[in-house]
C-alpha positions in Angstrom: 0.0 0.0 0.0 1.7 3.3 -1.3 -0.8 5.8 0.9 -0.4 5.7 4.4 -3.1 7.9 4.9 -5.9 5.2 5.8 -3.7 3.0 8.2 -2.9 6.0 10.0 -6.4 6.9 10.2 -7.5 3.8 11.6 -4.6 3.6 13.7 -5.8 7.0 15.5 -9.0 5.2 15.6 -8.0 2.8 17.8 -5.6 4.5 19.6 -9.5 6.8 20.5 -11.0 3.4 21.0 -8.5 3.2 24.1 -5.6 0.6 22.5 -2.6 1.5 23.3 -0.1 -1.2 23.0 2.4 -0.1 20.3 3.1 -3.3 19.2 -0.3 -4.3 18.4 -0.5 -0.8 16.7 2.9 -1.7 14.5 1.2 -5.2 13.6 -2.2 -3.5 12.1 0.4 -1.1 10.3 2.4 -3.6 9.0 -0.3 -6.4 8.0 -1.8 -5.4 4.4 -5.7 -5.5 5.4 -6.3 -5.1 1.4 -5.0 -8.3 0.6 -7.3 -10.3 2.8 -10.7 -8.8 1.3 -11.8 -8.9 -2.2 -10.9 -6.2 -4.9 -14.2 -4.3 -4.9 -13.7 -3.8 -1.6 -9.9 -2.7 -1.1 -11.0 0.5 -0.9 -12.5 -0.1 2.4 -10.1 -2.2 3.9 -9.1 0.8 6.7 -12.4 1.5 7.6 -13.0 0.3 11.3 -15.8 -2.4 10.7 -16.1 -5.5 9.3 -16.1 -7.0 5.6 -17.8 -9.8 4.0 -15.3 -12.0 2.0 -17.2 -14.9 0.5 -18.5 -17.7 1.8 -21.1 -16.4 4.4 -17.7 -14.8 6.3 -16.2 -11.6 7.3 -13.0 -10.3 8.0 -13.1 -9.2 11.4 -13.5 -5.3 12.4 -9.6 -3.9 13.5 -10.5 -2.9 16.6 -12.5 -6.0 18.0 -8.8 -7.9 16.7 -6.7 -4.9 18.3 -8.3 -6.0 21.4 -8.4 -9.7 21.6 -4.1 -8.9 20.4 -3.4 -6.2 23.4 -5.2 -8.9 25.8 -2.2 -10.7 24.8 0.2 -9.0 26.6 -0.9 -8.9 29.8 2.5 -11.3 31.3 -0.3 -13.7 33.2 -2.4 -14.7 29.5 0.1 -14.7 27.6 0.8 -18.6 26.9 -3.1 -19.3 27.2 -4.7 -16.3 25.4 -2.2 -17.0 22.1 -3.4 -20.4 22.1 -7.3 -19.6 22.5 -6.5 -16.7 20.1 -5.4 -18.9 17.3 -8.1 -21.2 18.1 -10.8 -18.9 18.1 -9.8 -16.5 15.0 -10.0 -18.6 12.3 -9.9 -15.9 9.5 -5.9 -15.9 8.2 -5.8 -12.0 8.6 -6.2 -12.2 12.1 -3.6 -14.6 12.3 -1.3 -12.1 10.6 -1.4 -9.7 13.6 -0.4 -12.2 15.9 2.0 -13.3 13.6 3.7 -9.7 13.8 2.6 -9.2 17.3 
């Protein structure tokens, strides 16, 4: 993605939306939202809300995976939230932000 413009918007978002671990801010930067939804709908791949992307499914809205990521950190959940967040997000994209996270 060559304009930054729409990450940073949605980063800003969430940072409003009360996330605040930078790491989990770096990931959603870094993980290309636009290649997990289909073409006609690239254009909205920064907004803060969930897509459809075939098959009866959605790609899941930023902040709601922003969340369930920053719940990561906490020291305590770490081990068992990674494994229940794998298990219970399905969707490849967000995956990726754990991946990065």
């Amino acid at each position: 993605m060559s304009d930054s413009a729409p990450v940073e918007e949605l980063i800003e978002q969430l940072r409003l939306d009360g996330i605040t671990d930078e790491r989990v801010l770096d990931a959603i930067r870094r993980v290309p939202r636009e290649k997990f939804v289909p073409e006609e709908l690239q254009a909205s791949a920064y907004e803060n809300r969930a897509l459809p992307i075939g098959a009866n499914q959605t790609i899941s809205q930023p902040s709601i995976v922003a969340m369930m990521t920053e719940r990561c950190s906490f020291p305590v959940m770490r081990q068992s939230w990674r494994l229940e967040l794998a298990v219970a997000t399905r969707p490849r994209f967000s995956l990726a932000y754990v991946g990065r996270w």
